[in-house]
C-alpha positions as CSV (number, residue, x, y, z in Angstrom):
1,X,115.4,106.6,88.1
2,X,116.6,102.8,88.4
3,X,115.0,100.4,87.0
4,X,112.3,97.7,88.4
5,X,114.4,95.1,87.9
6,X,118.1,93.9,87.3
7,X,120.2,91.6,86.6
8,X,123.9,90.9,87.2
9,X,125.5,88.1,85.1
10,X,128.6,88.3,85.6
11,X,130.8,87.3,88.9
12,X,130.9,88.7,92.6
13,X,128.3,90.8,92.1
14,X,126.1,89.7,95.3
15,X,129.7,90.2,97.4
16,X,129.3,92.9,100.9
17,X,131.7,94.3,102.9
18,X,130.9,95.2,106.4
19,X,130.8,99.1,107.3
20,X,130.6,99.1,110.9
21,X,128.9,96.5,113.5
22,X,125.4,96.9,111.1
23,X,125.7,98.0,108.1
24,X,126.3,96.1,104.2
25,X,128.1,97.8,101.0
26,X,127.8,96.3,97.8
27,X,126.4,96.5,94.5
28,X,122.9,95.0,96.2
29,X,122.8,97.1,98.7
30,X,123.4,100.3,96.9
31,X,120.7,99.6,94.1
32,X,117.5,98.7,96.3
33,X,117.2,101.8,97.9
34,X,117.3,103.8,94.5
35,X,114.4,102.2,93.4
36,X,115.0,98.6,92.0
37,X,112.6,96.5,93.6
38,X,114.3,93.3,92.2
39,X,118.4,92.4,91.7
40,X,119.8,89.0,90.3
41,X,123.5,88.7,91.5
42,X,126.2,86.2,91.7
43,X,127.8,85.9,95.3
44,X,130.9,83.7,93.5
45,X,133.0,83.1,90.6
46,X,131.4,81.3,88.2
47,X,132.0,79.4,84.7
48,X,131.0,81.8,82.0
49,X,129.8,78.9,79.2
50,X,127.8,77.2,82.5
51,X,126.1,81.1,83.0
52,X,124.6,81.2,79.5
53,X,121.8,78.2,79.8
54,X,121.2,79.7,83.9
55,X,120.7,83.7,82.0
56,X,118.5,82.4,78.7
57,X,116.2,80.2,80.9
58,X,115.7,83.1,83.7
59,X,114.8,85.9,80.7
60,X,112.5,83.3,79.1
61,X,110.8,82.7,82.8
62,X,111.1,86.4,83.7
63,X,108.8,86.7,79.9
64,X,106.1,84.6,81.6
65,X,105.5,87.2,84.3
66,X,107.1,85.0,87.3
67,X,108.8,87.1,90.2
68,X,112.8,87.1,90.2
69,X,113.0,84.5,92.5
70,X,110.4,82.2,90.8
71,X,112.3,82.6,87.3
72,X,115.6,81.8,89.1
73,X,113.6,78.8,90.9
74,X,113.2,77.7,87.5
75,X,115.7,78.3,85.5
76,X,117.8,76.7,87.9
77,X,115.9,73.6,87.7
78,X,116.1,73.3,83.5
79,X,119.8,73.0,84.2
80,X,121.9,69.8,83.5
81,X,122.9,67.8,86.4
82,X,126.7,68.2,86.4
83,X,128.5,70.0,89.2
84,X,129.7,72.8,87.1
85,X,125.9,73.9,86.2
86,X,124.3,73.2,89.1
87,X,127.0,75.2,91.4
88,X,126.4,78.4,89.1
89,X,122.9,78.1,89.3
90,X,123.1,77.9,92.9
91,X,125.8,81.3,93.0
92,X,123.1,83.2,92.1
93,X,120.7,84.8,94.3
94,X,117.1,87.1,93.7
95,X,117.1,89.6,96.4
96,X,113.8,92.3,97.1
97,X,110.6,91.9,95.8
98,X,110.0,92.0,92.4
C-alpha cells in the first residue's frame, strides 16, 4: 500500500519523460495511481543547505493539518529573500490532492 502522502527532497524528482504523443513517466506519475493522494517533488537541481529551511518549515506546516500545497505555500514564504532560497522553494512542486 503507498502512502497518503510523500515527499521528495532531494533533486529532479518532479522530472517526465514523454511515452508517446500522451502519456508522462516519472516518479510522480508512477506513485499517484498506487495510492498517494499527495507528492512533494523537485523539478530542478537545487542547493542542498537552501533545501533544509524549505523541508523543516513544510513538515512543521504539514503538522498543522494544511494540504501539501498550502504547507509548500507557506513554507515557501518563511524563506529568506536571496535568490538561492527563493529559486529552491520555487523548484518544488505539490501535485494531487492531499
Amino acid at each position: 500500500r503507498s502512502p497518503y502522502r510523500i515527499i521528495l527532497s532531494c533533486c529532479d524528482t518532479a522530472r517526465f519523460a514523454t511515452v508517446g504523443a500522451d502519456e508522462l513517466l516519472g516518479l510522480v506519475t508512477a506513485l499517484l495511481p498506487l495510492g498517494t493522494a499527495g507528492v512533494v517533488a523537485c523539478s530542478a537541481p537545487v542547493n542542498d543547505a537552501a533545501v533544509v529551511p524549505l523541508m523543516v518549515a513544510l513538515h512543521e506546516a504539514l503538522g498543522t493539518g494544511l494540504s501539501l500545497a498550502e504547507a509548500l505555500r507557506d513554507a515557501r514564504a518563511g524563506l529568506p529573500a536571496d535568490a538561492v532560497h527563493r529559486a529552491t522553494g520555487w523548484a518544488f512542486t505539490a501535485f494531487g490532492a492531499a
